[in-house]
N, C-alpha and C positions, 0 to 999 in steps of 0.2 A: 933832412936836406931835400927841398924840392929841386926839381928838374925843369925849367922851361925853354923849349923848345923855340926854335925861330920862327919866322914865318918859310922860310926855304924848307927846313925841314920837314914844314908841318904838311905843307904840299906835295912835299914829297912822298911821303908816308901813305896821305891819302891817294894819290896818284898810281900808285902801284899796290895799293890794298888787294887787287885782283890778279897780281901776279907783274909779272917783268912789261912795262908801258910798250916799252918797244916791239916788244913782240907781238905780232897783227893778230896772234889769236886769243890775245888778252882784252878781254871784255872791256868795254870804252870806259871810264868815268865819267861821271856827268855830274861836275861840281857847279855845288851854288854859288851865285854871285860871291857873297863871301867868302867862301872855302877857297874861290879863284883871284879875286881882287887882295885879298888883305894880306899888306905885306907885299904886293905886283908893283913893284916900280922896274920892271924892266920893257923896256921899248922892243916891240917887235914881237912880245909873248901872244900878242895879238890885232889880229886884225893887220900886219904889216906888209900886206900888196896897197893899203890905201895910199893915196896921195894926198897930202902928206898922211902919214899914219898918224893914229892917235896914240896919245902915251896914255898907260891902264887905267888912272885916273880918268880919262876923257870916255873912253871904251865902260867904263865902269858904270860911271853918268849914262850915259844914253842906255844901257842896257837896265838901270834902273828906272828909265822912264820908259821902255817899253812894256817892262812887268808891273807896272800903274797902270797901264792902259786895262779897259773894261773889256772882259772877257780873257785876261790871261791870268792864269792857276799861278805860274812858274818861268821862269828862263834859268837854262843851264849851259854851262859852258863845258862842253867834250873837249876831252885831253886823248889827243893820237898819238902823241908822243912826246917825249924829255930829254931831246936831241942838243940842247943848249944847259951846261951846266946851273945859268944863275936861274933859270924858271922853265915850268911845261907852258909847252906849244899849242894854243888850239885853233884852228881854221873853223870850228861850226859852232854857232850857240843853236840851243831847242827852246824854241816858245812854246811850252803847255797853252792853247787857247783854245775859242771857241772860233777864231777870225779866220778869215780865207789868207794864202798865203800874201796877196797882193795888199789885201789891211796891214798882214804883218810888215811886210817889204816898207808899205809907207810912214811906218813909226819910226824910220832912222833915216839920221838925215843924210840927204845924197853925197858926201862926201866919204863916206863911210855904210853905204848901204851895202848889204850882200848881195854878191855875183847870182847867186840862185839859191829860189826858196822855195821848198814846196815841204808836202804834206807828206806825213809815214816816218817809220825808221826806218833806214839804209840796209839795206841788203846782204851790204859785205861786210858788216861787222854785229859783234851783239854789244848789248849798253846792258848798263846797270839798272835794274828796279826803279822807276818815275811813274811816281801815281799823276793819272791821267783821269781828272774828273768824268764822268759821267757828261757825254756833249762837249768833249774838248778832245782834241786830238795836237798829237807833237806837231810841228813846223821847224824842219831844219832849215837854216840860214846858213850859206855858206861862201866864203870869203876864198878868191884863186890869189 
C-alpha cells in the first residue's frame, strides 16, 4: 500500500528538515520554486504587505520570470517561519545571479516589487547549502 502525502504535508516536512522552523536558531530553507509553489493556494503565504497582494499562483508567475532572466542560476524562496497552520510564511526570495541588485529589483513589476534588495546573506541567520555559480552572487529581496 503506497502513502501519498499532500501538498501541506510535503512542505512541511521539508520545512522543518533542519530542525523546529520557529526556532531563530534553525538554519533558514531555501525552497525552490516548486517545493514552495505546489500545492500554495493560500493568500498571504506571500508577499502580503502588497497592495493588493498576490495570490501564489500570481507570486509564482513573476518569480518564474525573474529566474528566465539572463544571468540568474536560481531563485529561492526562505521560510522564517510556519506561524499559520494552512502553509509557511516567507518575507525574502534569493536570486542566484550575475545582475546588480537594482537589475534584479527591475524584474518585478511595481506592484509587487521588494521593499529592499541587496547583495550577500544576512547576518542573523544561516541558510541552507545554494550553489552559487562561479561570478554570481545571492541577492535578497525583501518584502516589509
Amino acid at each position: 500500500m503506497s502513502t501519498t502525502i499532500n501538498p501541506l504535508q510535503r512542505v512541511t516536512k521539508r520545512v522543518n528538515r533542519n530542525g523546529e522552523i520557529n526556532d531563530p536558531a534553525t538554519m533558514r530553507p531555501l525552497l525552490t520554486l516548486v517545493e514552495y509553489f505546489d500545492g500554495n493556494d493560500v493568500d498571504g503565504s506571500i508577499w502580503c504587505n502588497c497592495s493588493p497582494p498576490p495570490s501564489p499562483a500570481e507570486a509564482y508567475a513573476v518569480q518564474k520570470r525573474v529566474r528566465a532572466q539572463p544571468g540568474v542560476a536560481d531563485v529561492r524562496v526562505e521560510i522564517a517561519m510556519f506561524d499559520i497552520p494552512e502553509w509557511s510564511f516567507s518575507e525574502v526570495v534569493w536570486v542566484i545571479t550575475s545582475a546588480t541588485p537594482e537589475q534584479v529589483e527591475s524584474w518585478f513589476p511595481k506592484a509587487v516589487a521588494p521593499d529592499t534588495v541587496s547583495i550577500g546573506w544576512g547576518i542573523s541567520a544561516a541558510y541552507e547549502p545554494v550553489e552559487v555559480p562561479p561570478g554570481m552572487h545571492p541577492v535578497a529581496c525583501w518584502w516589509d
